[in-house]
C-alpha positions in Angstrom: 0.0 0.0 0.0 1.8 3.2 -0.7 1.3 6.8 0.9 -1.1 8.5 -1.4 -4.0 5.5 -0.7 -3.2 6.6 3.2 -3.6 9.5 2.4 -6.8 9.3 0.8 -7.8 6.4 3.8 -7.1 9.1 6.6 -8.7 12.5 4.4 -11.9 9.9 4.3 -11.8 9.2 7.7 -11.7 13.2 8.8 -14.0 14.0 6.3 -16.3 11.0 8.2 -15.4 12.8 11.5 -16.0 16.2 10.8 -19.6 15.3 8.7 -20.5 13.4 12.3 -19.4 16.6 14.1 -21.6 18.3 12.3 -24.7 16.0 12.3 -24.1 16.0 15.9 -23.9 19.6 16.7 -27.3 19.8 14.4 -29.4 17.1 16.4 -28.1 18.6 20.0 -29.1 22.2 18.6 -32.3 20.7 17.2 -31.9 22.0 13.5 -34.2 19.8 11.1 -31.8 20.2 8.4 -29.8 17.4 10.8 -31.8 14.9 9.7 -33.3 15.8 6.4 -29.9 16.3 4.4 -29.0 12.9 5.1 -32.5 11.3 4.8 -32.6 13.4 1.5 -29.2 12.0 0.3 -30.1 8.0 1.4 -33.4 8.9 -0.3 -31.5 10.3 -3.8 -29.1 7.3 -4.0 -31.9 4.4 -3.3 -33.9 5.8 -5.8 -30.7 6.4 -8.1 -29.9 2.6 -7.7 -33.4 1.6 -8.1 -34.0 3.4 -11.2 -30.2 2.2 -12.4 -31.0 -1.4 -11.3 -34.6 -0.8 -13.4 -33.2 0.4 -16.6 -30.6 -2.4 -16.7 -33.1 -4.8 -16.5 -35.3 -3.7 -19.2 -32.1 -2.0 -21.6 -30.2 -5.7 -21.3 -30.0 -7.9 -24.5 -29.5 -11.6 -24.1 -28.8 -13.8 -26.8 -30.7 -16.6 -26.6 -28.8 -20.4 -25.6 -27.6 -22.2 -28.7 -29.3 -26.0 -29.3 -26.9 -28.2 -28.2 -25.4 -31.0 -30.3 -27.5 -34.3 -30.6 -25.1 -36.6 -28.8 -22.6 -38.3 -31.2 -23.9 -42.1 -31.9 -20.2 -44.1 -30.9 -21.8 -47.2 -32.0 -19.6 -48.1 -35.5 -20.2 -51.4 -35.3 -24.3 -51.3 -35.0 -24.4 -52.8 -31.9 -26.4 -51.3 -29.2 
């Protein structure tokens, strides 16, 4: 692992922090906006993976399975 993915691991993990801080501070100070950003945003992305999730299913083309071989008759001799 080199330094610029610690980097990025530790700037997440403040970022984490200060959000939490911040949610925090809002819920002790009793601001609605506390819990309706983040409702809002887990409410955009469901419905952005349920729409995504949607429009694969019905955008997808799938060729349909080839017949397979009849079995090859290893019977030279006529005897069966």
């Amino acid at each position: 692992m080199n330094d610029s993915s610690r980097a990025q691991g530790v700037a997440i993990c403040v970022a984490a922090a200060v959000l939490g801080l911040i949610f925090l501070s809002g819920l002790l100070n009793g601001a609605w906006w506390a819990v309706a950003i983040p409702v809002g945003i887990l409410l955009a992305f469901v419905l952005g993976l349920t729409f995504w999730v949607g429009f694969t299913i019905a955008t997808i083309q799938v060729e349909p399975e080839a017949d397979p071989a009849p079995p090859a008759n290893d019977d030279a001799n006529g005897q069966g």
